[in-house]
DOLOLO-849815 format. One record per residue (C-alpha): residue in three letters; chain; z, y, x. Coordinates in Angstrom, 2 decimals. Layout:
% residues N
+------+------+---------+---------+---------+
! code ! unit !      c3 !      c2 !      c1 !
+------+------+---------+---------+---------+
!  ala !    A !       Z !       Y !       X !
...
+------+------+---------+---------+---------+
END
This chain:
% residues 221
+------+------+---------+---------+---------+
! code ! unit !      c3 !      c2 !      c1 !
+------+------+---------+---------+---------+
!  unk !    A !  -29.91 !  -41.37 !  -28.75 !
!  unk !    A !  -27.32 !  -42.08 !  -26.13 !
!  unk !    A !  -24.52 !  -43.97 !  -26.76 !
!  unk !    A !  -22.01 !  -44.90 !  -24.48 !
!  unk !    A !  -19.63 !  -48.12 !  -24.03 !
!  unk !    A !  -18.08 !  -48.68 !  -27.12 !
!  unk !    A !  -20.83 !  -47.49 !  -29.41 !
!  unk !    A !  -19.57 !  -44.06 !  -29.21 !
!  unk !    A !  -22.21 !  -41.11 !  -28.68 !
!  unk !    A !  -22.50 !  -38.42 !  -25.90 !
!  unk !    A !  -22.00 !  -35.31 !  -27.04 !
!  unk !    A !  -24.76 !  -32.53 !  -26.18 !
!  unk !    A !  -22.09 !  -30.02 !  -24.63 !
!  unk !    A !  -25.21 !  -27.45 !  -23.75 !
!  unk !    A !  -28.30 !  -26.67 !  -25.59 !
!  unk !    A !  -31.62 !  -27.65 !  -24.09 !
!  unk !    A !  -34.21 !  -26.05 !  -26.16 !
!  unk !    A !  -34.67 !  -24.00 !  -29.37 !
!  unk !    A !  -34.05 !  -26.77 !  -31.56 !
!  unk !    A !  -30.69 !  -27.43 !  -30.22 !
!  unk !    A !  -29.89 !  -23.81 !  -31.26 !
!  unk !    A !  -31.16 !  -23.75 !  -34.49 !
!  unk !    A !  -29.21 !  -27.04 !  -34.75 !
!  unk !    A !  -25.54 !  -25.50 !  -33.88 !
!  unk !    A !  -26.39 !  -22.19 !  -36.05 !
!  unk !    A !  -26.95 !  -24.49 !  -38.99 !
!  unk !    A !  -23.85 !  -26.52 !  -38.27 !
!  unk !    A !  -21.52 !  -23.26 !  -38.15 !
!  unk !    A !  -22.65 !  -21.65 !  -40.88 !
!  unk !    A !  -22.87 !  -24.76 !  -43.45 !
!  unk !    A !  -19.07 !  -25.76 !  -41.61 !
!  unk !    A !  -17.63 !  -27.73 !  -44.56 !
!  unk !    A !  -15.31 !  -24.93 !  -45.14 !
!  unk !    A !  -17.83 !  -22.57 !  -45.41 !
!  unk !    A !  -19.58 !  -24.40 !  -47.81 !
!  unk !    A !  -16.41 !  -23.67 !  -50.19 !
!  unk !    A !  -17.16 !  -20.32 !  -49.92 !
!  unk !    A !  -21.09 !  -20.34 !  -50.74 !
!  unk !    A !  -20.14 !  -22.59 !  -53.77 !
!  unk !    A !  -17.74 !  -20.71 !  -55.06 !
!  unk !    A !  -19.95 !  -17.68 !  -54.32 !
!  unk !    A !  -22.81 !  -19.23 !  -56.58 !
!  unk !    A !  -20.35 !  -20.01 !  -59.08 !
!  unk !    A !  -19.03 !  -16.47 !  -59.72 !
!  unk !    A !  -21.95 !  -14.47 !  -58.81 !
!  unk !    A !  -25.63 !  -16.45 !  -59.09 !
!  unk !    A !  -24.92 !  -18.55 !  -62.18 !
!  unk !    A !  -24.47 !  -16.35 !  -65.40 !
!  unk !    A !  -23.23 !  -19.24 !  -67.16 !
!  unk !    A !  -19.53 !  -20.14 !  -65.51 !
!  unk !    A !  -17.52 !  -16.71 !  -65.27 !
!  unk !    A !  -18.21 !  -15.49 !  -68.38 !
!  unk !    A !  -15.87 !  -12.72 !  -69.65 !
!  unk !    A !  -14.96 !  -12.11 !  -65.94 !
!  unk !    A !  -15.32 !   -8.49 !  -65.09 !
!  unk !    A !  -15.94 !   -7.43 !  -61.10 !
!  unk !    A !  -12.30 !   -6.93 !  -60.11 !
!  unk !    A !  -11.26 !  -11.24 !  -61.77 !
!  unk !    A !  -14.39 !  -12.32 !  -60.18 !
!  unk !    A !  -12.65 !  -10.92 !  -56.96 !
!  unk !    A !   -9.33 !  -11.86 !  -57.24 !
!  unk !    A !  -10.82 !  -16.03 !  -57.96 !
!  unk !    A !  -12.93 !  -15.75 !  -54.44 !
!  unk !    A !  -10.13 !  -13.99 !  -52.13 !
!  unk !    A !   -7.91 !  -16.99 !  -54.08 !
!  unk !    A !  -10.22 !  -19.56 !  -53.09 !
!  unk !    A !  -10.70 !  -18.06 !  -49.29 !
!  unk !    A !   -6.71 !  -17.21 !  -49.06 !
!  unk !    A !   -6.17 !  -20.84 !  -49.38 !
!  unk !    A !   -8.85 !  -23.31 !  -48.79 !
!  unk !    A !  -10.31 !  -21.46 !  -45.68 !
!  unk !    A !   -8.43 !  -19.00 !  -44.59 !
!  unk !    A !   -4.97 !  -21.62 !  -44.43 !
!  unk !    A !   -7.04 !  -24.59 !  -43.07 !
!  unk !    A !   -9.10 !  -22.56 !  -40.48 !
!  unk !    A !   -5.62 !  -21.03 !  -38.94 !
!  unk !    A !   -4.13 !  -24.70 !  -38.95 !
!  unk !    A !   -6.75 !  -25.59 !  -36.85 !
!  unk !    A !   -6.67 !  -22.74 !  -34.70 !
!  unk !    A !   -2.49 !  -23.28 !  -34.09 !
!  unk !    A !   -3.40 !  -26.68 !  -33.36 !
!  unk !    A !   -5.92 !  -25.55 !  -30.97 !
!  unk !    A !   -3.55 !  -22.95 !  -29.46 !
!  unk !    A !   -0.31 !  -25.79 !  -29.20 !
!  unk !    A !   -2.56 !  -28.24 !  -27.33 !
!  unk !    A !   -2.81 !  -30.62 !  -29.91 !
!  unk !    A !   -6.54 !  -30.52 !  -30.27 !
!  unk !    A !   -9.02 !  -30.01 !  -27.17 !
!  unk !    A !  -11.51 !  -27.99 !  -29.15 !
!  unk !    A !  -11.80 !  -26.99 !  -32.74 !
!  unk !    A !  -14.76 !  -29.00 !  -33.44 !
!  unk !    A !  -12.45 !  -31.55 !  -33.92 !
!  unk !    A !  -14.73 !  -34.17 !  -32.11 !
!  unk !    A !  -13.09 !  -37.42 !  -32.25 !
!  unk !    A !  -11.02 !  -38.78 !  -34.87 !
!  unk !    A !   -7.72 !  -38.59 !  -33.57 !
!  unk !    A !   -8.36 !  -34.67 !  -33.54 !
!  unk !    A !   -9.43 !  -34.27 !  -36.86 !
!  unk !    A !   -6.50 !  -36.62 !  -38.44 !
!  unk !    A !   -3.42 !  -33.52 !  -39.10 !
!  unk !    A !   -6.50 !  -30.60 !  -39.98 !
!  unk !    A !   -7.04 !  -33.34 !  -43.06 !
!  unk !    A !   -3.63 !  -33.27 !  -44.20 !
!  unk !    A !   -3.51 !  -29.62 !  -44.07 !
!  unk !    A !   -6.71 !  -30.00 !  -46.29 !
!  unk !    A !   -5.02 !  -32.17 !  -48.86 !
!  unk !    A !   -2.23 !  -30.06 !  -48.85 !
!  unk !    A !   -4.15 !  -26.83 !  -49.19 !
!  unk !    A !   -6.80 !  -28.07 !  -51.91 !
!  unk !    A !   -4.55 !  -29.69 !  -53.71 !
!  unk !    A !   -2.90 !  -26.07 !  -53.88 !
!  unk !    A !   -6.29 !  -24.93 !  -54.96 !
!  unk !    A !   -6.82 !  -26.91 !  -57.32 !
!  unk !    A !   -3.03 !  -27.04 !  -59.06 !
!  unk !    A !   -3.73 !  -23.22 !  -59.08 !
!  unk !    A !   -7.05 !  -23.23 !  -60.30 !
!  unk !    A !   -6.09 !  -25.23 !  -63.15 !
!  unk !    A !   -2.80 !  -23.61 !  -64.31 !
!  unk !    A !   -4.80 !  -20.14 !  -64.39 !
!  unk !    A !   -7.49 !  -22.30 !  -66.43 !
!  unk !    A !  -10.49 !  -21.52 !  -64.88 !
!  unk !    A !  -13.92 !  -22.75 !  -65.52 !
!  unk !    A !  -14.36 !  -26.21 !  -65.40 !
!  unk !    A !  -16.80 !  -26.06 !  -63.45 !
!  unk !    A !  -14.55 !  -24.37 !  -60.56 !
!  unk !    A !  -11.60 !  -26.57 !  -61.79 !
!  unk !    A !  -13.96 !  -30.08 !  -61.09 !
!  unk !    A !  -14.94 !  -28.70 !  -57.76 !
!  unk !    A !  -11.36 !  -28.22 !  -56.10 !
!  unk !    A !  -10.49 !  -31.66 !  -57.47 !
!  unk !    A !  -13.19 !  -33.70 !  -55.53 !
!  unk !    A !  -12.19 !  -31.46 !  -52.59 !
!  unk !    A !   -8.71 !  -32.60 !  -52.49 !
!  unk !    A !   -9.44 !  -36.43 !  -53.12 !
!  unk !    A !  -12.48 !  -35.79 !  -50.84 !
!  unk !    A !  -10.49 !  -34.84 !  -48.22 !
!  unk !    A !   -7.96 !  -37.75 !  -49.24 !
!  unk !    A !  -10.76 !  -40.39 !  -49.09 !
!  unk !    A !  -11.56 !  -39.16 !  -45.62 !
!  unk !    A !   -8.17 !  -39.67 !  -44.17 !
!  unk !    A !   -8.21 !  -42.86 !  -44.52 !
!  unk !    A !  -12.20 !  -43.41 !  -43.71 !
!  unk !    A !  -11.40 !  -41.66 !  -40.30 !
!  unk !    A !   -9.22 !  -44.49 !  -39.34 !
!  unk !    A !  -12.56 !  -46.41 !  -39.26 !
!  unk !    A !  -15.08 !  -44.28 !  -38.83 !
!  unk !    A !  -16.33 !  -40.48 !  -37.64 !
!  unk !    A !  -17.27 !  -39.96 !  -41.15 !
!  unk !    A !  -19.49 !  -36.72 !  -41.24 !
!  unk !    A !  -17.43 !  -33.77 !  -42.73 !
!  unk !    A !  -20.95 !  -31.83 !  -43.25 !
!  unk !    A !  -22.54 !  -34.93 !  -45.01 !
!  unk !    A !  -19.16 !  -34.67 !  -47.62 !
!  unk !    A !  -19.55 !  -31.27 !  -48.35 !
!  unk !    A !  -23.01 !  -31.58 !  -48.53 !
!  unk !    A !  -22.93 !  -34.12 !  -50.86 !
!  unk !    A !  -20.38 !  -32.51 !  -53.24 !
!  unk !    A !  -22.39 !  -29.75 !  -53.78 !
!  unk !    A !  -25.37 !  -31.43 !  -54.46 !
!  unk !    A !  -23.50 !  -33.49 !  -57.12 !
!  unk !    A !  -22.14 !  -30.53 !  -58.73 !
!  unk !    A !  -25.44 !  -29.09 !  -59.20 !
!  unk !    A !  -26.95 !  -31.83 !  -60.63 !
!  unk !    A !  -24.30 !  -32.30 !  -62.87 !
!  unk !    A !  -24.06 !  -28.77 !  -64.26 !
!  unk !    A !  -27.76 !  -29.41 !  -64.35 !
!  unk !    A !  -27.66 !  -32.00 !  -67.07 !
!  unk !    A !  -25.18 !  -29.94 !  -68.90 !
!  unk !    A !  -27.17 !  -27.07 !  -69.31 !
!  unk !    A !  -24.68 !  -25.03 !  -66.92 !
!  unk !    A !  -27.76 !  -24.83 !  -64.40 !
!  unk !    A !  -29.42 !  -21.38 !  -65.05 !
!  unk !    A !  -32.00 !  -21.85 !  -61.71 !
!  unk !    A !  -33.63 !  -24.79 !  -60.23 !
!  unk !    A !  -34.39 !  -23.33 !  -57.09 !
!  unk !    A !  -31.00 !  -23.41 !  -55.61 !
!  unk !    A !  -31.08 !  -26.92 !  -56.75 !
!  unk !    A !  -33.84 !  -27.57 !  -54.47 !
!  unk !    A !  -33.01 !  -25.22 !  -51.93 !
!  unk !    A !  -29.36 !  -27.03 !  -51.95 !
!  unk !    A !  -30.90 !  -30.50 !  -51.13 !
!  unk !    A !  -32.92 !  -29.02 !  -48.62 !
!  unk !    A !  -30.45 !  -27.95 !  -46.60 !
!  unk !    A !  -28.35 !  -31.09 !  -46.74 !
!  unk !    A !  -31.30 !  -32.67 !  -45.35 !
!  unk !    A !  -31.34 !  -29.87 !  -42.74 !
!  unk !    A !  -28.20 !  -30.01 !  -41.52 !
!  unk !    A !  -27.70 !  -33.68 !  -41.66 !
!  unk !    A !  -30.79 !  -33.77 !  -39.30 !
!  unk !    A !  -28.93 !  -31.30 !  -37.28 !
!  unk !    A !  -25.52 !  -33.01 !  -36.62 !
!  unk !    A !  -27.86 !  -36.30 !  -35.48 !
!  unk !    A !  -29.79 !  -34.44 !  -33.35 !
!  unk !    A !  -26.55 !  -32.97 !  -31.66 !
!  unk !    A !  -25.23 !  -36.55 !  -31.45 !
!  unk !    A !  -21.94 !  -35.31 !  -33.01 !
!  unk !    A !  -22.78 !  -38.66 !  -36.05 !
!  unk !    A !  -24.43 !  -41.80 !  -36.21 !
!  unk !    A !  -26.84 !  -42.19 !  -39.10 !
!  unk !    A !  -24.77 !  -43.89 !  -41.29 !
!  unk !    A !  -21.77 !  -41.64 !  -40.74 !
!  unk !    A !  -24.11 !  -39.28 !  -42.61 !
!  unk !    A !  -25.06 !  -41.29 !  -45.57 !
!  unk !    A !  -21.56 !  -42.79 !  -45.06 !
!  unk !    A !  -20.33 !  -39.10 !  -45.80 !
!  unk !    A !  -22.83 !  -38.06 !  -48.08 !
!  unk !    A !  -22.16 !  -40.98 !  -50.71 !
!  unk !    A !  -18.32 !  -40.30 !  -50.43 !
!  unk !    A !  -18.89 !  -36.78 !  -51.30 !
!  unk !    A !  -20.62 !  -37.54 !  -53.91 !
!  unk !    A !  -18.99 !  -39.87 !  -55.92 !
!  unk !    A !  -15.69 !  -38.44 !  -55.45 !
!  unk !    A !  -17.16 !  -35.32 !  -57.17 !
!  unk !    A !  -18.82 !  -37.26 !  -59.81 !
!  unk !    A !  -15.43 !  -39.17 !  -60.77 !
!  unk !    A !  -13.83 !  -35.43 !  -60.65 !
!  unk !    A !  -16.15 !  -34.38 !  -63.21 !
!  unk !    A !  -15.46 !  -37.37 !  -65.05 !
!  unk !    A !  -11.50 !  -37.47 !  -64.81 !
!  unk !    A !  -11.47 !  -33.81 !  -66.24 !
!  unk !    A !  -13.85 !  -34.59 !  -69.02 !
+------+------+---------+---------+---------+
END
């Protein structure tokens, strides 16, 4: 691993092999903000037991909700930030860049989830956009310190929500249990071998995202 004065890594800015691709795939397509979507996709769609009563047109209107304002608004913060100069790429690869896309976050999940509660949805749904806006909350103030890994935090919230619905019989399939595990481990492995974390930004991440959605669970109980 190189690491320059400072203890700071060297980025990988090209690709050397096959690996390195499959590592950058993985990282855009489990972005943190993309994981908002697939959860909220298994939620409606893959698990029988949250929507229920919600015909094909509500099931809709809750995911363009969900994308309207905790991707959609985020991603296009980032991208005006980008465009103004304020950020040199939208990777947001040092600290100070990622420091005003996190208060857009708060302010945009926190929308999400005042939303999400007034129109009473699952609690399920209702748990999940609380630990994203004290997630992203935590993680302000974390950055100060450290490059806490935003993958390892979404990561990790999912994996707790699943195990929770799990032991509350709101888990109709193991599989994507396993399968979501698998690909924190993937992806974790992934941002290392890119050099974009140190190790223990990952488990650093991974434990905050995590308990924060464990505690959400357990506030709304």
């Amino acid at each position: 691993m190189e690491v320059s004065q400072g203890g700071r890594l060297q980025l990988k800015k090209m690709p050397e092999n096959i690996t390195d691709y499959v590592s950058i795939i993985l990282s855009y397509i489990f972005h943190p903000i993309l994981l908002i979507i697939w959860t909220t996709l298994y939620l409606l769609y893959a698990n029988p037991l949250i929507f229920i009563g919600f015909n094909p047109e509500g099931k809709m209107l809750v995911l363009l909700r969900v994308i309207g304002t905790a991707v959609f608004l985020p991603f296009m913060t980032v991208i005006l930030l980008k465009g103004l100069g304020f950020i040199n790429s939208i990777r947001l690869e040092t600290q100070r860049e990622r420091i005003i896309p996190y208060v857009a976050c708060i302010t945009f999940f926190f929308w999400s989830y005042y939303v999400s509660k007034k129109l009473d949805d699952p609690f399920e749904m209702r748990a999940f956009f609380l630990a994203l806006f004290l997630t992203a909350s935590i993680s302000l103030i974390i950055n100060n310190y450290v490059k806490i890994s935003m993958h390892a935090i979404g990561f990790g919230g999912s994996n707790a929500l699943l195990v929770l619905m799990l032991f509350s019989d709101r888990l109709n399939d193991g599989f994507i249990l396993m399968l979501s595990f698998f690909l924190a481990g993937l992806v974790s492995a992934a941002r290392i071998r890119r050099l974009h974390h140190h190790p223990y930004e990952i488990y650093l991440g991974y434990f905050t995202g995590v308990s924060i959605q464990l505690f959400s669970w357990w506030f709304l109980l």
